[in-house]
N, C-alpha and C positions, 0 to 999 in steps of 0.2 A: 504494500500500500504506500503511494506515493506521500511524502509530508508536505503538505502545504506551501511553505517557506520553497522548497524543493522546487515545486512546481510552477512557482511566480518564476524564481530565479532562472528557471529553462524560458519561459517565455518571454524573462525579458535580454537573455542572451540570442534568442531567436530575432527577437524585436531589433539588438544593435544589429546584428547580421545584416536585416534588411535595411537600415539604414544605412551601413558602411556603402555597400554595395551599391544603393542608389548615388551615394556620395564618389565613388570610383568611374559612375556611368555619365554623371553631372560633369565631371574632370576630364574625362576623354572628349567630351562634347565640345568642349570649351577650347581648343586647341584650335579648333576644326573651324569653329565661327570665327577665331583671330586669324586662320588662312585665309577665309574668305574674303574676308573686309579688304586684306593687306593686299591679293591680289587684284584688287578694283583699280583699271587703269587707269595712268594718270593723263590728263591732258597733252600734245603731244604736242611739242613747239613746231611752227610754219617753216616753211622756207623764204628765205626772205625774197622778192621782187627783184629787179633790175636794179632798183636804186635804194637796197639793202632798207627796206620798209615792207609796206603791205598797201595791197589792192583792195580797201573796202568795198561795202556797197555804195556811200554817197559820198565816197572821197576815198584818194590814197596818199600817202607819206613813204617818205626818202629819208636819208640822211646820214651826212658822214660825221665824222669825228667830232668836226666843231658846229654844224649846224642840223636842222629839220629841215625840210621842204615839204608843204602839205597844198594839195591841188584839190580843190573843190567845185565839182560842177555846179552850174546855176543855170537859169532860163536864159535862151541866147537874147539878146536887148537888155538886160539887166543896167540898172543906171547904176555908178558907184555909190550914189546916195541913201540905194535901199539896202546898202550894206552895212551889218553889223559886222564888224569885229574887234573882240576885246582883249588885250593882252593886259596879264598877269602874271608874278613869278612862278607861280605853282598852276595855274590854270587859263583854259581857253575856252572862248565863246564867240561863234561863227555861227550866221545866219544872216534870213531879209525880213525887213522890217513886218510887224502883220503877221509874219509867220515860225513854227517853231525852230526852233534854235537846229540847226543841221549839228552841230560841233558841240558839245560841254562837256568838258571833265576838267581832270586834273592829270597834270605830264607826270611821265614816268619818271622824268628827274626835272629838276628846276630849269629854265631858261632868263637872259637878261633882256628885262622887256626893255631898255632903251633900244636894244643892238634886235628886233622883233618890228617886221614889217609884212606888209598885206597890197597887193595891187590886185588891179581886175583886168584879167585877156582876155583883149575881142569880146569882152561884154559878156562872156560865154562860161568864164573861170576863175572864181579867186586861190590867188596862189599866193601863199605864207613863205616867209622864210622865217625858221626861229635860231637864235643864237643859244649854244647850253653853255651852262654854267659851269660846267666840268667836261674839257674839250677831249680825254682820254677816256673814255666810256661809250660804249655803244647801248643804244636803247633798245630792250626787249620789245617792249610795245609804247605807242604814240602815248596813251593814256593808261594811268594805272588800272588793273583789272583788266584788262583787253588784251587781245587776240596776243600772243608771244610768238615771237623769231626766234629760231636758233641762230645767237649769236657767233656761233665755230662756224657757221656759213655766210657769214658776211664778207663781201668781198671787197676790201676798199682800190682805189682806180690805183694804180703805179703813177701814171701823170700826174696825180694830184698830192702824191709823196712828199715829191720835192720842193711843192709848193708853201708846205709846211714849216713853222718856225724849228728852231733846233731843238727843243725843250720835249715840242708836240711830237714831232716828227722821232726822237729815241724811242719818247713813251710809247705811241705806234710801233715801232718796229720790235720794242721788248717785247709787247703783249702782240702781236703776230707768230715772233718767235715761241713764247710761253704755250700756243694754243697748239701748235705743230709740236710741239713736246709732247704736251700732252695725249694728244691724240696719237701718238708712238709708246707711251707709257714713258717718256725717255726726264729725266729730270729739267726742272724748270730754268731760267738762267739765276735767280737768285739759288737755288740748290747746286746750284754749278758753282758760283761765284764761293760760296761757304765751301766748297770741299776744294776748290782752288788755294783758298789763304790758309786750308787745313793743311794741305799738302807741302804749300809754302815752308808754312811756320815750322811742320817735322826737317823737314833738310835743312831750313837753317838752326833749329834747336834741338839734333839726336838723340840727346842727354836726355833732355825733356818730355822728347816725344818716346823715348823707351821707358822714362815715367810715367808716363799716361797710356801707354799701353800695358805697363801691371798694374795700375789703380781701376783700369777699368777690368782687367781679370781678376782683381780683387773684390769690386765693386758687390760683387752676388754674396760673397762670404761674408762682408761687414752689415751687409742688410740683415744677412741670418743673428747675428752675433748682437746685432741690437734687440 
């Protein structure tokens, strides 16, 4: 005859059972939804245009190093007078009067509204030119949140290289260079430069550098030791 006490105790070792168990099936489950989620593709950057931008629907944008160029259709006859446009350092607003705004946002990086102009072709097209504010940058997209470029495919012109001051025209050619590394896996030019003055500094300091080559073989054993 079973005792009482006896008999709870089995049932409620049966009872953790089922609980473990549903707790073990709840765990493998959970894996599985964090696969899911993580393989949700991400948005895939464009290719950029002829003039390293993008071809909208009611407008397209260009631009190199130091400026934008943004072309906007309009009705042919267009007088300059029903034209809005507004410059800002973070933001732009294009349109005709009466009607919604064709252009509003905010840039992807800032521009210098003095050096920021607008005319109108043949009545048929306003065309922007904007100056940025940071001339060694390429912009992903015209406005923040908007459509992206891959920037590794931007092609800047070789005629317009030269044109460049000396400052600009380094910073260009490091980050040309850096992107062509990279896409080789090959080191960038500042990791080139740091194992240049590494390699320097060993031949003319052997002593030192056969000290620094047993501190860093020692290194693993001091770490233990503290």
């Amino acid at each position: 005859m079973a005792i009482l006490s006896d008999y709870q105790e089995e049932n409620q070792d049966q009872t953790m059972e089922i609980i473990e168990k549903e707790q073990e099936n709840s765990s493998t489950l959970a894996p599985k939804e964090e696969e899911h989620s993580s393989s949700t593709p991400k948005e895939e950057k464009l290719q950029p245009n002829k003039s390293n931008g993008l071809d909208m629907e009611n407008y397209s944008w260009g631009q190199s190093l130091q400026e934008v160029t943004i072309n906007v259709p309009v009705p042919p006859g267009t007088k300059s007078r029903f034209i809005i446009v507004e410059f800002k350092t973070n933001t732009l607003k294009v349109g005709l009067k009466n009607q919604p705004l064709i252009l509003d946002g905010e840039y992807f990086k800032g521009v210098k509204v003095d050096e920021c102009y607008w005319s109108l072709e043949d009545q048929k097209e306003i065309s922007i030119l904007l100056t940025k504010q940071n001339k060694s940058d390429w912009w992903k997209s015209l406005f923040k949140g908007g459509q992206e470029i891959d920037t590794q495919k931007v092609e800047p012109e070789p005629s317009k290289l030269s044109d460049l001051d000396t400052e600009t025209r380094a910073a260009v050619e490091k980050m040309m260079f850096d992107q062509r590394q990279k896409q080789m896996g090959l080191p960038s030019s500042e990791e080139i430069k740091n194992q240049d003055m590494l390699k320097q500094f060993m031949e003319q300091n052997p002593d030192m550098a056969k000290n620094f080559g047993n501190a860093k073989m020692m290194m693993p054993n001091s770490r233990m030791m503290e």
